[in-house]
mmCIF entry with sequence, helices, sheets and N, C-alpha, C, O atoms, coordinates in Angstrom:
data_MODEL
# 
_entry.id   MODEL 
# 
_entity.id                         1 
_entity.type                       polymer 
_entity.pdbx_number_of_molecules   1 
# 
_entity_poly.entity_id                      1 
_entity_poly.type                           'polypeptide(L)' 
_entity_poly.nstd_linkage                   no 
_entity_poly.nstd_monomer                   no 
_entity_poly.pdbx_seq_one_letter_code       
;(UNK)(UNK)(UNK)(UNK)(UNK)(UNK)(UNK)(UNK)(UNK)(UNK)(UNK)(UNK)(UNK)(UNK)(UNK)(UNK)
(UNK)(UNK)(UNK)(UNK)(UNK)(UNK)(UNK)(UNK)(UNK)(UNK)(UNK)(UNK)(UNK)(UNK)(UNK)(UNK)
(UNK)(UNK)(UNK)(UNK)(UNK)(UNK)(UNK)(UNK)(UNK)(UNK)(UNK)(UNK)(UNK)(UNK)(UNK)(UNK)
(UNK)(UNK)(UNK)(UNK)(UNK)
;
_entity_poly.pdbx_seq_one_letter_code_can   XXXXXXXXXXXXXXXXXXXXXXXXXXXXXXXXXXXXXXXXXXXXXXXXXXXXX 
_entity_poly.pdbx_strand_id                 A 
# 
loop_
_entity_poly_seq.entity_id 
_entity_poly_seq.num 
_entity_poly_seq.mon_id 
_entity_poly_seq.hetero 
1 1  UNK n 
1 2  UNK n 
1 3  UNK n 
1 4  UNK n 
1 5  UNK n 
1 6  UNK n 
1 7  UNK n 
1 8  UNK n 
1 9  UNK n 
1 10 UNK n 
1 11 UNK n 
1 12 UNK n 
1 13 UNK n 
1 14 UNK n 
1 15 UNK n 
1 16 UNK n 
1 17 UNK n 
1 18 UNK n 
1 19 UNK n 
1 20 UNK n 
1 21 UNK n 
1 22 UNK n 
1 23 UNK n 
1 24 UNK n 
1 25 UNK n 
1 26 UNK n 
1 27 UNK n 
1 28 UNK n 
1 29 UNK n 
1 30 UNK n 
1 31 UNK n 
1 32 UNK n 
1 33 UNK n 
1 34 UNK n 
1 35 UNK n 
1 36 UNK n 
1 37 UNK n 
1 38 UNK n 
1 39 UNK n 
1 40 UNK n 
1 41 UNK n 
1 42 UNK n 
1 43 UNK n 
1 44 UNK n 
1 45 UNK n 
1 46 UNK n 
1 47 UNK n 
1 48 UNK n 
1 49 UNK n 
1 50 UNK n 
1 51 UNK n 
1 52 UNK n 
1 53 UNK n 
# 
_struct_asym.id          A 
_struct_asym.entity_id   1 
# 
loop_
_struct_conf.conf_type_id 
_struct_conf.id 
_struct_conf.pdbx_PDB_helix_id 
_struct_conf.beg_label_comp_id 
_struct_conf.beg_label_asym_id 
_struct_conf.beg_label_seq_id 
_struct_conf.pdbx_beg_PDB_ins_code 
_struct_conf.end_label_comp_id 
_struct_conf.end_label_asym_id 
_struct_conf.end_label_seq_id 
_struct_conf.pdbx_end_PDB_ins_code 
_struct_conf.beg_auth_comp_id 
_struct_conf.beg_auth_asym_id 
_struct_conf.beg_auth_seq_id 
_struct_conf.end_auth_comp_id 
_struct_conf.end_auth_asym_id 
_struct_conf.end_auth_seq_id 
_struct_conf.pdbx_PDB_helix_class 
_struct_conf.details 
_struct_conf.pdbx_PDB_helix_length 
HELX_P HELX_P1 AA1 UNK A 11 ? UNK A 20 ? UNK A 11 UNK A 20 1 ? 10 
HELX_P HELX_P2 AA2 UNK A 37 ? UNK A 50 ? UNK A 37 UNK A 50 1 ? 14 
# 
_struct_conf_type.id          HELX_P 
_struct_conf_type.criteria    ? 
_struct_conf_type.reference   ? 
# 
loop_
_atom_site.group_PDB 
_atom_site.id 
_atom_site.type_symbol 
_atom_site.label_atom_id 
_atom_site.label_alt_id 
_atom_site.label_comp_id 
_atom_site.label_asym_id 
_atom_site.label_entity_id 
_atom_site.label_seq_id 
_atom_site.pdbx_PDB_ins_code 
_atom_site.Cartn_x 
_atom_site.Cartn_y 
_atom_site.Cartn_z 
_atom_site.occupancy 
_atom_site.B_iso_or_equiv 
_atom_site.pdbx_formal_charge 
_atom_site.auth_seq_id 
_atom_site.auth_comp_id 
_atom_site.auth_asym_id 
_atom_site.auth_atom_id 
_atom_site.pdbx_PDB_model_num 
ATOM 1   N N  . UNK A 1 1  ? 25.485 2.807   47.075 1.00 0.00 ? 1  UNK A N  1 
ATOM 2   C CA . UNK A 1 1  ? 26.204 1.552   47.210 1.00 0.00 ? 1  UNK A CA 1 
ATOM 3   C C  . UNK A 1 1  ? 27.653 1.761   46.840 1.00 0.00 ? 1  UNK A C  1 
ATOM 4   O O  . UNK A 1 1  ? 27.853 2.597   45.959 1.00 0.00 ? 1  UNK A O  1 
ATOM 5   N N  . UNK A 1 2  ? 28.884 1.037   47.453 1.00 0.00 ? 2  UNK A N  1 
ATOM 6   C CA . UNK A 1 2  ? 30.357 1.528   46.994 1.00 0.00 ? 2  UNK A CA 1 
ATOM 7   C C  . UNK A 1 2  ? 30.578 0.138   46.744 1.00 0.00 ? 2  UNK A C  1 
ATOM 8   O O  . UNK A 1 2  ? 30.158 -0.854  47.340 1.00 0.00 ? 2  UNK A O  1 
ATOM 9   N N  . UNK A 1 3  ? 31.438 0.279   45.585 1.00 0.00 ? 3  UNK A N  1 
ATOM 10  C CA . UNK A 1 3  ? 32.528 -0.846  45.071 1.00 0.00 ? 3  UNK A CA 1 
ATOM 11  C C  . UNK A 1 3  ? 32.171 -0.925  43.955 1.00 0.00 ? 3  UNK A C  1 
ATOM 12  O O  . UNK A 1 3  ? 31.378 -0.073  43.555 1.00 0.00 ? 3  UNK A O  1 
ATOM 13  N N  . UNK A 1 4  ? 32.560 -1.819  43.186 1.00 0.00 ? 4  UNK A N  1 
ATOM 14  C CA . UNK A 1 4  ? 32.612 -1.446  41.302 1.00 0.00 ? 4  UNK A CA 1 
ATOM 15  C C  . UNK A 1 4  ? 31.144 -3.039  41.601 1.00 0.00 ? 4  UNK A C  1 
ATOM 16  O O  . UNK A 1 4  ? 31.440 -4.134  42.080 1.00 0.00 ? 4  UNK A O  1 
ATOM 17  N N  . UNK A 1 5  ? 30.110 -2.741  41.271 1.00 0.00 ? 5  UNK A N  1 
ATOM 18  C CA . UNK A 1 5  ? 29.035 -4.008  41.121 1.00 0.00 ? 5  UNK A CA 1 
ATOM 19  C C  . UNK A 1 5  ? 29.107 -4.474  39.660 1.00 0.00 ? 5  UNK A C  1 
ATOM 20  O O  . UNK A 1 5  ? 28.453 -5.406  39.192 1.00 0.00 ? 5  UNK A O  1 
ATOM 21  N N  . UNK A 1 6  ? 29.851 -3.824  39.103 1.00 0.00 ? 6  UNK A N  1 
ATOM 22  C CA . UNK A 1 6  ? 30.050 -4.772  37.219 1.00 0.00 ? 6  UNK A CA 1 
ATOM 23  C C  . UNK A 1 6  ? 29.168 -4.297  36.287 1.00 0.00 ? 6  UNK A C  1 
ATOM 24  O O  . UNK A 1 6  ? 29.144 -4.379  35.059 1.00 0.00 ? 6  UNK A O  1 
ATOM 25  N N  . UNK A 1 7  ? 28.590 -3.886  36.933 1.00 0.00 ? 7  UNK A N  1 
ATOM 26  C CA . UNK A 1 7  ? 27.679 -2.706  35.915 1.00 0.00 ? 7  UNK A CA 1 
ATOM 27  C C  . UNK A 1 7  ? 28.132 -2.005  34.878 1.00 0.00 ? 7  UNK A C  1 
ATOM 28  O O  . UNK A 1 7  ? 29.334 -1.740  34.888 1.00 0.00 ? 7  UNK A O  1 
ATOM 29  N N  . UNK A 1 8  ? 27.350 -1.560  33.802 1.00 0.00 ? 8  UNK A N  1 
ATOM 30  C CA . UNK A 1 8  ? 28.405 -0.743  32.941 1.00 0.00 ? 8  UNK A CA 1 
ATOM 31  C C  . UNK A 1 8  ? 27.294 0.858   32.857 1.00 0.00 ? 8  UNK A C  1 
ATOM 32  O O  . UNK A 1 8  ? 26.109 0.541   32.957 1.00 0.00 ? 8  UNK A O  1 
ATOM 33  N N  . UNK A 1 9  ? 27.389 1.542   32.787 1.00 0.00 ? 9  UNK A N  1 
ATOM 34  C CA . UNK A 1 9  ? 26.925 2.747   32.909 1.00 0.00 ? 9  UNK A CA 1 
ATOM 35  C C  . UNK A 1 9  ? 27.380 3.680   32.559 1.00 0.00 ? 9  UNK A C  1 
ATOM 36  O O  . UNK A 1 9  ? 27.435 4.726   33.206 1.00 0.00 ? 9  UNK A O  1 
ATOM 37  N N  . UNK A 1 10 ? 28.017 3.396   30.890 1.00 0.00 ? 10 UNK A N  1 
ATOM 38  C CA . UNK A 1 10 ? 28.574 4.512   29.679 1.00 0.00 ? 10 UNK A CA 1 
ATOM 39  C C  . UNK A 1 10 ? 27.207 5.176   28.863 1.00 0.00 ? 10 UNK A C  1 
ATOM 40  O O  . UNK A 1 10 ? 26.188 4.487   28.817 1.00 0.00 ? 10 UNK A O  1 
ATOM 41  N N  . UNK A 1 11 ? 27.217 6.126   28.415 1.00 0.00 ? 11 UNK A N  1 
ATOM 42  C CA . UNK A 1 11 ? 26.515 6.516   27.505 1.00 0.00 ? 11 UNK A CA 1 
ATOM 43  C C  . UNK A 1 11 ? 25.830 5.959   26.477 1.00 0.00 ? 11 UNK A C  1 
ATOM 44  O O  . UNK A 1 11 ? 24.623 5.998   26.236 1.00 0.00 ? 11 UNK A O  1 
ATOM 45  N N  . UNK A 1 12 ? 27.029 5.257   25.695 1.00 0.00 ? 12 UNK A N  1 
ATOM 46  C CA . UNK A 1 12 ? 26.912 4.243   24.438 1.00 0.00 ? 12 UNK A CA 1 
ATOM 47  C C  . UNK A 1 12 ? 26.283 3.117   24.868 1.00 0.00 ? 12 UNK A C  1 
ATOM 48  O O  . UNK A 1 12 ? 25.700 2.399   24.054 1.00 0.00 ? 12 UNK A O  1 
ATOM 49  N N  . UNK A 1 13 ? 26.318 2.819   26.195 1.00 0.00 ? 13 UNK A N  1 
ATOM 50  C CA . UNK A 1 13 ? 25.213 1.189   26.617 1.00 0.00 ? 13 UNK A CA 1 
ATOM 51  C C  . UNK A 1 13 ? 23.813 1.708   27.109 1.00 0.00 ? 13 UNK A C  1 
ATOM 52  O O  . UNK A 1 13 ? 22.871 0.919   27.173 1.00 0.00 ? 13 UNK A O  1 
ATOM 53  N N  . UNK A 1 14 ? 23.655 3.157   27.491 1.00 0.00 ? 14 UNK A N  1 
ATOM 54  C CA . UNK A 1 14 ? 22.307 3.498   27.644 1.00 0.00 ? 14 UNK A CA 1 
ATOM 55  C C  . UNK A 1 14 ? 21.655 3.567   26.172 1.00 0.00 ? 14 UNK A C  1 
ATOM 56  O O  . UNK A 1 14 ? 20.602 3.002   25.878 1.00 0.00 ? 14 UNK A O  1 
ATOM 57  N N  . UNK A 1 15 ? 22.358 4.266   25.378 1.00 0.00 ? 15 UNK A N  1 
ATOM 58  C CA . UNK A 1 15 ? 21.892 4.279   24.477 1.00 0.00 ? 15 UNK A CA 1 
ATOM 59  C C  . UNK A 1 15 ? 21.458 2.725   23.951 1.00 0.00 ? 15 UNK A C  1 
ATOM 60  O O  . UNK A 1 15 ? 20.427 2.086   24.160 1.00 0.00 ? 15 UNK A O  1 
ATOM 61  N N  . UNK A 1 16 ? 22.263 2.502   23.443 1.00 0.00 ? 16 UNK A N  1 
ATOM 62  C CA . UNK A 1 16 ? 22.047 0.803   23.033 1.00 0.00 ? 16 UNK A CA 1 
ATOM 63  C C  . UNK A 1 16 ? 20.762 0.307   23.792 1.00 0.00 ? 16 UNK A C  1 
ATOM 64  O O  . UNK A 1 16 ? 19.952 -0.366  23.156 1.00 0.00 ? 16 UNK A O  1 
ATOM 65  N N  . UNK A 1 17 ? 20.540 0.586   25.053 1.00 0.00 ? 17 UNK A N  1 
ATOM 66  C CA . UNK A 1 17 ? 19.701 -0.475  25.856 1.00 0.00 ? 17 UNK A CA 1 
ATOM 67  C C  . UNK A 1 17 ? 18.147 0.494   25.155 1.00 0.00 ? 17 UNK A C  1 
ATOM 68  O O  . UNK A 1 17 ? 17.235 -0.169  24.659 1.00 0.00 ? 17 UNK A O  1 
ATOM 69  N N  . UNK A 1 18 ? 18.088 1.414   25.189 1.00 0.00 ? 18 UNK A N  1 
ATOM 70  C CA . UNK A 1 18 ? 17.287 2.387   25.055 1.00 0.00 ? 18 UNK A CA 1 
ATOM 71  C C  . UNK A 1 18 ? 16.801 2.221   23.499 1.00 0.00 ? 18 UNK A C  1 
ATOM 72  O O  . UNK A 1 18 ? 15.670 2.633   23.243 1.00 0.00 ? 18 UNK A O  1 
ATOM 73  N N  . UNK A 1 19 ? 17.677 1.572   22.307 1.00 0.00 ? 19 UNK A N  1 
ATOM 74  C CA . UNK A 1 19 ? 17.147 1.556   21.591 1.00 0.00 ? 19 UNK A CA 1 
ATOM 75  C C  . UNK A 1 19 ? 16.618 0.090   21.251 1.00 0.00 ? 19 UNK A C  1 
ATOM 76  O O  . UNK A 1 19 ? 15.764 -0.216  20.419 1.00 0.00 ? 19 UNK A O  1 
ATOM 77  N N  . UNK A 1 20 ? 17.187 -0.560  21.922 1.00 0.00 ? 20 UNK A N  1 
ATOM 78  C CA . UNK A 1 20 ? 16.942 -2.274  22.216 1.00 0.00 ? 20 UNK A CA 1 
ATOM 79  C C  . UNK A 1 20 ? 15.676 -2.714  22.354 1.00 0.00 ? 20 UNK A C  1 
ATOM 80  O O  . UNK A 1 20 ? 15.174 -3.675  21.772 1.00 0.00 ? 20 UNK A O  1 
ATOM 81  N N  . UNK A 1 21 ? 15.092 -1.883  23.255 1.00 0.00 ? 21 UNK A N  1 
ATOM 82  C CA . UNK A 1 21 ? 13.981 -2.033  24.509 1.00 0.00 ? 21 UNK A CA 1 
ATOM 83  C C  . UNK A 1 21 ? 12.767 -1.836  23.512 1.00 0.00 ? 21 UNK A C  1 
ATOM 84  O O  . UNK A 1 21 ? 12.483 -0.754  22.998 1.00 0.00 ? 21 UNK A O  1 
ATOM 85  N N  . UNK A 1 22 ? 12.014 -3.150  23.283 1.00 0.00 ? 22 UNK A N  1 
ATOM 86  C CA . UNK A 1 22 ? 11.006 -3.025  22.117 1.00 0.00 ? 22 UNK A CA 1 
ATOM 87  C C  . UNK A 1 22 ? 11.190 -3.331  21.171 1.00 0.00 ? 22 UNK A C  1 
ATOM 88  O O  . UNK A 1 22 ? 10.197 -3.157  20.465 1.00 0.00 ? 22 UNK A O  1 
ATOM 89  N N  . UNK A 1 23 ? 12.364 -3.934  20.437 1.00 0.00 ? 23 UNK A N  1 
ATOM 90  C CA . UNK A 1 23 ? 12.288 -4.444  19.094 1.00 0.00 ? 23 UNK A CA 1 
ATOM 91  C C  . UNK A 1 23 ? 11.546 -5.558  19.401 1.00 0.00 ? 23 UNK A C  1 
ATOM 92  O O  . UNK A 1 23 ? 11.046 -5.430  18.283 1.00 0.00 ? 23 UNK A O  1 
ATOM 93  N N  . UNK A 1 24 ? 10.858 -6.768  19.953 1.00 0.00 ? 24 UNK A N  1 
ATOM 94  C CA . UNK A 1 24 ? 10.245 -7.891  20.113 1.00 0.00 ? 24 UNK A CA 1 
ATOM 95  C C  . UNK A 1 24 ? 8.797  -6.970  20.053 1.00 0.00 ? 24 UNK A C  1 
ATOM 96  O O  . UNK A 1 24 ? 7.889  -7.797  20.129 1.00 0.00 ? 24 UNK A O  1 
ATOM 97  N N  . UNK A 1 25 ? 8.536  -6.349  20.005 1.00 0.00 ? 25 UNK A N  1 
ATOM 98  C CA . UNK A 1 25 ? 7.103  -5.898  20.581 1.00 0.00 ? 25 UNK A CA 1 
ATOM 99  C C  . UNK A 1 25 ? 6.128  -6.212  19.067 1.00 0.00 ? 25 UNK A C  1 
ATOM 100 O O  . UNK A 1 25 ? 6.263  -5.677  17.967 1.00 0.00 ? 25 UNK A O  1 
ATOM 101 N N  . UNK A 1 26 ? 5.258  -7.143  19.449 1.00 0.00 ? 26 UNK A N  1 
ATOM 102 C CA . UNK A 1 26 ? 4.301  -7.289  17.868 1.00 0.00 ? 26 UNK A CA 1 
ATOM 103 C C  . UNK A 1 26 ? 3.476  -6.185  17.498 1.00 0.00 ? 26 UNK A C  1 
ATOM 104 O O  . UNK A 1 26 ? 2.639  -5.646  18.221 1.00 0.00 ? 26 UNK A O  1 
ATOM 105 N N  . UNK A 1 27 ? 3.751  -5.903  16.395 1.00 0.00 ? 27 UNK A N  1 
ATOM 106 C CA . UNK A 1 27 ? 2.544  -4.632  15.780 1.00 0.00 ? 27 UNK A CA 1 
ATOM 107 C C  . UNK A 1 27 ? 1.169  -5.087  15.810 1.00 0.00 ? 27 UNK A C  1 
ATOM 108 O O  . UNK A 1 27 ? 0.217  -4.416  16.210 1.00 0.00 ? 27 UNK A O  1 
ATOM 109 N N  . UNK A 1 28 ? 1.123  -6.315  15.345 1.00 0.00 ? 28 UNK A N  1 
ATOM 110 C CA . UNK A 1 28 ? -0.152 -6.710  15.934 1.00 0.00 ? 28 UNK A CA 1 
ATOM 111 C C  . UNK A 1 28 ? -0.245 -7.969  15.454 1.00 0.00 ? 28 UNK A C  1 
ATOM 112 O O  . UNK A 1 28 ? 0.785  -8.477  15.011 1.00 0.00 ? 28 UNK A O  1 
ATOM 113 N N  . UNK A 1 29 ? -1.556 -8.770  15.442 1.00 0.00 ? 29 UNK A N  1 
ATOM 114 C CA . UNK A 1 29 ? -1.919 -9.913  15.012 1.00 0.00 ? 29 UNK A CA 1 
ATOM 115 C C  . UNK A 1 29 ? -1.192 -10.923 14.030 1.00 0.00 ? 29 UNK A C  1 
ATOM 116 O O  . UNK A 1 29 ? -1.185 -12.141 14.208 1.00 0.00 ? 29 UNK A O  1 
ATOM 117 N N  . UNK A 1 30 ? -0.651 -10.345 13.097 1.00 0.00 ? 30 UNK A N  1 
ATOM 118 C CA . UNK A 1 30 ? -0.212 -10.690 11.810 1.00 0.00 ? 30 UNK A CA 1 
ATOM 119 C C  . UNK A 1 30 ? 1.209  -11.342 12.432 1.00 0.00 ? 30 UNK A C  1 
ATOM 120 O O  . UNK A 1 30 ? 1.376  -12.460 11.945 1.00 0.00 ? 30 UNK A O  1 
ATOM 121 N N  . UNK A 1 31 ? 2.067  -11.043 13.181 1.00 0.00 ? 31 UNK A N  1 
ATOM 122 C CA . UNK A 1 31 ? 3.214  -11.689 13.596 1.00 0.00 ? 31 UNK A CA 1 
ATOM 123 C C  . UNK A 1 31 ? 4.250  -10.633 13.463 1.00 0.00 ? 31 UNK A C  1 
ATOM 124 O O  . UNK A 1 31 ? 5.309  -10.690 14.089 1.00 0.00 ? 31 UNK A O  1 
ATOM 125 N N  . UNK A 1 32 ? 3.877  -9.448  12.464 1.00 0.00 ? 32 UNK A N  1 
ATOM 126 C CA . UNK A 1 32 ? 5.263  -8.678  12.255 1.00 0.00 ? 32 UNK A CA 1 
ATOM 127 C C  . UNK A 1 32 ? 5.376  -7.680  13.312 1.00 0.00 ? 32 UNK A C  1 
ATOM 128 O O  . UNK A 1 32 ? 4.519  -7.210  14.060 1.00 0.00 ? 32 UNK A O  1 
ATOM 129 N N  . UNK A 1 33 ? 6.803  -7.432  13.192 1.00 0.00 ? 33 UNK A N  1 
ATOM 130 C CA . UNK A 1 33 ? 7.317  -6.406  14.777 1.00 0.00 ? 33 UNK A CA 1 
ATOM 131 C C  . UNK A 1 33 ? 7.300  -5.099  14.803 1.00 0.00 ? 33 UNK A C  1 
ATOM 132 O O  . UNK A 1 33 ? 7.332  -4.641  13.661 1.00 0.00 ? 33 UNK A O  1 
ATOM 133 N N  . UNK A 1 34 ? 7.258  -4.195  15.739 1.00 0.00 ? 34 UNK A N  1 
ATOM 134 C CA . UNK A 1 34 ? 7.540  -3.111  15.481 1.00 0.00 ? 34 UNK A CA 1 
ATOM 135 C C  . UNK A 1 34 ? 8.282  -2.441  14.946 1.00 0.00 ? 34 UNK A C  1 
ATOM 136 O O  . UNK A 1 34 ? 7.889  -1.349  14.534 1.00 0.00 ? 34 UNK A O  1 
ATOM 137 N N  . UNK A 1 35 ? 9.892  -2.929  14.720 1.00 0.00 ? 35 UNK A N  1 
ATOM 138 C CA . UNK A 1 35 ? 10.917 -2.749  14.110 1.00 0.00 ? 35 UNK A CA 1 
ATOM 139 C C  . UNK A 1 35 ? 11.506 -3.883  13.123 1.00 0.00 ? 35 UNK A C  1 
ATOM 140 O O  . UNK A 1 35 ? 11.786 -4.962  13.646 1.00 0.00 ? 35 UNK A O  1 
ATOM 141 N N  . UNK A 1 36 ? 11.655 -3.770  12.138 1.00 0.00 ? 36 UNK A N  1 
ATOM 142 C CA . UNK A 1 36 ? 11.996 -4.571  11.012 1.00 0.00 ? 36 UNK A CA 1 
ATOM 143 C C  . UNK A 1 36 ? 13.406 -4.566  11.164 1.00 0.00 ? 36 UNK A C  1 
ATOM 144 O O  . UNK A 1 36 ? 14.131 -3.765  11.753 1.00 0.00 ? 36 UNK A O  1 
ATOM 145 N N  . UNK A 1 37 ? 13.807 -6.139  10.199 1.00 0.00 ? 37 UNK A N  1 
ATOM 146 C CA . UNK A 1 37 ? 15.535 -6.087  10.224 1.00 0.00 ? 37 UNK A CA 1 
ATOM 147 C C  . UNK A 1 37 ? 16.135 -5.152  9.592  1.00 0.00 ? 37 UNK A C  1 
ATOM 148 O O  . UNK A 1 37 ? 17.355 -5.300  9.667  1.00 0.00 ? 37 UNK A O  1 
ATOM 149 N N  . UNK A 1 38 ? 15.710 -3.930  8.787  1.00 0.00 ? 38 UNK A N  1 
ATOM 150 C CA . UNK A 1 38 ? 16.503 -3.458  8.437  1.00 0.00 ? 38 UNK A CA 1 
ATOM 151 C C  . UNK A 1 38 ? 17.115 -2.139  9.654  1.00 0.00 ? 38 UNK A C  1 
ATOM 152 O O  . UNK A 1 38 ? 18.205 -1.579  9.768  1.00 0.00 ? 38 UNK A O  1 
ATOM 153 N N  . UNK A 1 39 ? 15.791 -2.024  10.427 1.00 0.00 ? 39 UNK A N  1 
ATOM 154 C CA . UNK A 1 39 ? 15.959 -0.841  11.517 1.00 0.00 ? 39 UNK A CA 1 
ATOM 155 C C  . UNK A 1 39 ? 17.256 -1.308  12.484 1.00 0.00 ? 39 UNK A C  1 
ATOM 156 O O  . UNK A 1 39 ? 18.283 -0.833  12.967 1.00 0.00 ? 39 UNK A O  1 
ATOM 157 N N  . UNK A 1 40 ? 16.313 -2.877  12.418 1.00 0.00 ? 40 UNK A N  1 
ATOM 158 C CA . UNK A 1 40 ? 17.484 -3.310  13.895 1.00 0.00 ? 40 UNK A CA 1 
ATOM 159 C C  . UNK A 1 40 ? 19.084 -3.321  12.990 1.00 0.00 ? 40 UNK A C  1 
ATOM 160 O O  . UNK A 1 40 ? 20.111 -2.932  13.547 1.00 0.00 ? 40 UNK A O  1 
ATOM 161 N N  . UNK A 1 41 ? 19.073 -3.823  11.556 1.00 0.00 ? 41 UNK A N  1 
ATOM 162 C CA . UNK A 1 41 ? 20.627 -3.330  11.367 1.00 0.00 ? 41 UNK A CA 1 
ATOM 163 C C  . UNK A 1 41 ? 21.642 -2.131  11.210 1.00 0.00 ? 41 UNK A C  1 
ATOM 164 O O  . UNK A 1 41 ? 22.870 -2.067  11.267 1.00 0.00 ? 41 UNK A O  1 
ATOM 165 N N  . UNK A 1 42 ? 20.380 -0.965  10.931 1.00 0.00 ? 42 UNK A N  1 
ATOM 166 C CA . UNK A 1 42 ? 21.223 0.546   11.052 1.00 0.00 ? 42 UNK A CA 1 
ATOM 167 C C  . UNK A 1 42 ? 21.151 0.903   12.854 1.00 0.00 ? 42 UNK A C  1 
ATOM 168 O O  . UNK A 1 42 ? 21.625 2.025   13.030 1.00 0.00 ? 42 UNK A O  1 
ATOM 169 N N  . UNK A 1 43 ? 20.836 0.458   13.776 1.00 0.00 ? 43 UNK A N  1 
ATOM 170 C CA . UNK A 1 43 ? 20.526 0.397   14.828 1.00 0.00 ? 43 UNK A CA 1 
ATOM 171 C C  . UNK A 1 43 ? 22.261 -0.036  15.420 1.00 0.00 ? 43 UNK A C  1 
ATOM 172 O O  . UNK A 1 43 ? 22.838 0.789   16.129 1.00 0.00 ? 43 UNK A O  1 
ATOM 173 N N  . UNK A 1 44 ? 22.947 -1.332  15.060 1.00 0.00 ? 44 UNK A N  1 
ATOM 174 C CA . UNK A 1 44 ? 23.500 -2.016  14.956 1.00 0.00 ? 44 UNK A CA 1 
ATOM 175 C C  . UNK A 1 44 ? 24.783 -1.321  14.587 1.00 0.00 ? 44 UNK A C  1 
ATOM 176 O O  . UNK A 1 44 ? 25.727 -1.070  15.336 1.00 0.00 ? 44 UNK A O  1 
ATOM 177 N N  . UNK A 1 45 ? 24.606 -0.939  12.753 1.00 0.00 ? 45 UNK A N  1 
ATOM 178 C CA . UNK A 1 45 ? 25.744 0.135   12.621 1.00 0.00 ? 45 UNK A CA 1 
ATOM 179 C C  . UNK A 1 45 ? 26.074 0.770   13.774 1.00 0.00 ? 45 UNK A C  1 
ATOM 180 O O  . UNK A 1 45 ? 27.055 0.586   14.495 1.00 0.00 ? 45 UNK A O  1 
ATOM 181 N N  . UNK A 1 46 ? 24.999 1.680   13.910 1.00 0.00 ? 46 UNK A N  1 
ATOM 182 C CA . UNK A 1 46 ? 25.124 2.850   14.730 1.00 0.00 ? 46 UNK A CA 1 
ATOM 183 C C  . UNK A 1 46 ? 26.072 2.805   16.081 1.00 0.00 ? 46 UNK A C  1 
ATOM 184 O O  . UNK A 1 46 ? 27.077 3.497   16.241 1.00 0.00 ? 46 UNK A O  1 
ATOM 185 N N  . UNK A 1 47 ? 25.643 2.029   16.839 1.00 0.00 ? 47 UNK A N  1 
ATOM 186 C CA . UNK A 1 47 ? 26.157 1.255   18.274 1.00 0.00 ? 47 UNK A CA 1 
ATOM 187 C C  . UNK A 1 47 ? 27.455 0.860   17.713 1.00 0.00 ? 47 UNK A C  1 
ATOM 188 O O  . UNK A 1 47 ? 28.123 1.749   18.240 1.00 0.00 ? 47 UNK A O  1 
ATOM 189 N N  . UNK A 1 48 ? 28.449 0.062   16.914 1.00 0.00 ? 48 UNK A N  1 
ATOM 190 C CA . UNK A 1 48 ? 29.547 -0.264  16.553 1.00 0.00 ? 48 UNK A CA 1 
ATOM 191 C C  . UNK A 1 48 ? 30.151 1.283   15.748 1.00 0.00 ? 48 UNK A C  1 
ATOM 192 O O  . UNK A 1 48 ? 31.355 1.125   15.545 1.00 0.00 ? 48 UNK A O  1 
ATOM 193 N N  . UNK A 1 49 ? 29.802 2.330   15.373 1.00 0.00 ? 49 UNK A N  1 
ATOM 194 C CA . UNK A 1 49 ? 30.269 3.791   14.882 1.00 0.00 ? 49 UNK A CA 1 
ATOM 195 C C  . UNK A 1 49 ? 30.625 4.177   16.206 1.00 0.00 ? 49 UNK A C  1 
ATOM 196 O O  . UNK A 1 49 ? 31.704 4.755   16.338 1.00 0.00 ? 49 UNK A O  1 
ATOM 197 N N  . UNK A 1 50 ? 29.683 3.896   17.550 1.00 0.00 ? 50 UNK A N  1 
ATOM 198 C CA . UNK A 1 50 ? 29.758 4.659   18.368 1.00 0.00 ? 50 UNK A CA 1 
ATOM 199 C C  . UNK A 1 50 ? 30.602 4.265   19.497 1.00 0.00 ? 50 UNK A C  1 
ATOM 200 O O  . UNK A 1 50 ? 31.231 5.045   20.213 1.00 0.00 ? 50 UNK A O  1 
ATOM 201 N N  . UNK A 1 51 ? 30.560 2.860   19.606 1.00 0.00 ? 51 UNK A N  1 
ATOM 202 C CA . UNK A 1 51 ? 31.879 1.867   20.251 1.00 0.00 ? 51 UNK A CA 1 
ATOM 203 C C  . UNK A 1 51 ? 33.161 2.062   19.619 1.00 0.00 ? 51 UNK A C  1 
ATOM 204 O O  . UNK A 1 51 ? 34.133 1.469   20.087 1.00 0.00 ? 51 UNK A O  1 
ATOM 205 N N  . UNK A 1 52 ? 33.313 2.953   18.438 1.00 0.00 ? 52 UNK A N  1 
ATOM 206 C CA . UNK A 1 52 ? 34.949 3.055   17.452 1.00 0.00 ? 52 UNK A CA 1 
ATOM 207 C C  . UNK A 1 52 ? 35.091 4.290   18.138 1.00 0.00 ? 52 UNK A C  1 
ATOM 208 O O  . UNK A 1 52 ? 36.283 4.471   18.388 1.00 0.00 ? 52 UNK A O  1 
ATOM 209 N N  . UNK A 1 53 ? 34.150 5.497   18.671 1.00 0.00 ? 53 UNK A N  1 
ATOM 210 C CA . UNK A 1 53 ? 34.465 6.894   18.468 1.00 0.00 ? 53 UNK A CA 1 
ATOM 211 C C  . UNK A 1 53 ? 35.370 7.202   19.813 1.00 0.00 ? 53 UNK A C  1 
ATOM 212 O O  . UNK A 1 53 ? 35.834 8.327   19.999 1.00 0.00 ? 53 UNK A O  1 
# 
């Protein structure tokens, strides 16, 4: 396909999407997630270290 479609397709947004993908996912019955807030906030760091570099 040619022309800019607005897409973004840097490294740092694969990544991001890649680590995104599944924090909602329930561990099970009980309500809690696969990833806890503290994951999703070094997650978070990480992506804003990597948006400065």
């Amino acid at each position: 396909m040619g022309g800019d479609d607005g897409l973004v397709r840097d490294d740092t947004a694969w990544w991001a999407l890649d680590r995104l993908h599944g924090t909602d996912v329930p561990a099970d019955e009980s309500g809690a997630y696969l990833h806890d807030d503290e994951q999703l906030r070094a997650r978070l760091a990480e992506l804003r270290k990597r948006r400065t570099v």
